[in-house]
C-alpha positions as CSV (number, residue, x, y, z in Angstrom):
1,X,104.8,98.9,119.3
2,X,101.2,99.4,120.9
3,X,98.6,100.7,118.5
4,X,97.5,103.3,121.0
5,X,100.8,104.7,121.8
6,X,100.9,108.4,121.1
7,X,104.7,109.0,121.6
8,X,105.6,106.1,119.8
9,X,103.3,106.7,116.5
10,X,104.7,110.2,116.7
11,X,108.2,109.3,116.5
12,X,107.5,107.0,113.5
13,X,105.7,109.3,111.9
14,X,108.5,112.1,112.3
15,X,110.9,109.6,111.4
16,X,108.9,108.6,108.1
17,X,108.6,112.5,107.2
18,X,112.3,112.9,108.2
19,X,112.9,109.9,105.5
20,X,111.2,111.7,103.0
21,X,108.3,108.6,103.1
22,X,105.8,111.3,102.6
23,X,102.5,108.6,102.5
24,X,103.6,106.5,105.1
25,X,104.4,109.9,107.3
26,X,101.0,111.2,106.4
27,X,99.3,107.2,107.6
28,X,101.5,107.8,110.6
29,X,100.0,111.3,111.8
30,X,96.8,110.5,110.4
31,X,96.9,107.6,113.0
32,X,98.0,109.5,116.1
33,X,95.3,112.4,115.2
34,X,92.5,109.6,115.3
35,X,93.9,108.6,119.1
36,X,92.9,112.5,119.7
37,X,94.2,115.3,121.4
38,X,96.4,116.0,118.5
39,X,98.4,119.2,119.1
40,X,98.7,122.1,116.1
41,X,102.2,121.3,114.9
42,X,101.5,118.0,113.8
43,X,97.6,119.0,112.3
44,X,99.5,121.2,110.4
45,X,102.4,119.3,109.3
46,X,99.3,116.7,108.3
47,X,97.2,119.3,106.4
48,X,100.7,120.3,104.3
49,X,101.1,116.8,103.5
50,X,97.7,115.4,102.8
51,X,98.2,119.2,100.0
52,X,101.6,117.7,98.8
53,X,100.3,114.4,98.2
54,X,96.8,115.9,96.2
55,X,94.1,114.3,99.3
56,X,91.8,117.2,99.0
57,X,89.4,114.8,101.5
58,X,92.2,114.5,103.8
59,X,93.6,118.0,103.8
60,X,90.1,119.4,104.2
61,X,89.0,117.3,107.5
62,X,92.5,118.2,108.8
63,X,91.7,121.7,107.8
64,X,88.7,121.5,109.8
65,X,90.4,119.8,113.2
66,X,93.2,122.6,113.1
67,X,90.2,125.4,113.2
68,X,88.6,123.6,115.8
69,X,92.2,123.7,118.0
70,X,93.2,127.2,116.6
71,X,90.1,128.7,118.3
């Protein structure tokens, strides 16, 4: 897999949360929101886990990209 492929690190990532491998899902999407361009589902889904797995730094900066989209 290419580090800077978005579909690819997406479809881990979904496949992790599917799993139920919430951290590694969470690396996953935290890793395709760094390439950029992230779209709202998957900010979201990020913010909910970063809040499941107590990252109060992680759900906040998440937070913070998803009001920046939302607008």
């Amino acid at each position: 897999m290419r580090p800077k492929d978005r579909e690819a690190r997406k479809m881990l990532a979904d496949l992790r949360f599917d799993a139920g491998d919430k951290p590694n899902a969470a690396k996953e999407y935290d890793r395709l929101v760094r390439l950029g361009n992230a779209e709202l589902p998957v900010l979201q889904r990020l913010a909910v886990l970063y809040r499941e797995l107590s990252d109060a730094e992680g759900e906040e900066r998440i937070l913070q990209s998803v009001a920046a989209v939302d607008e």
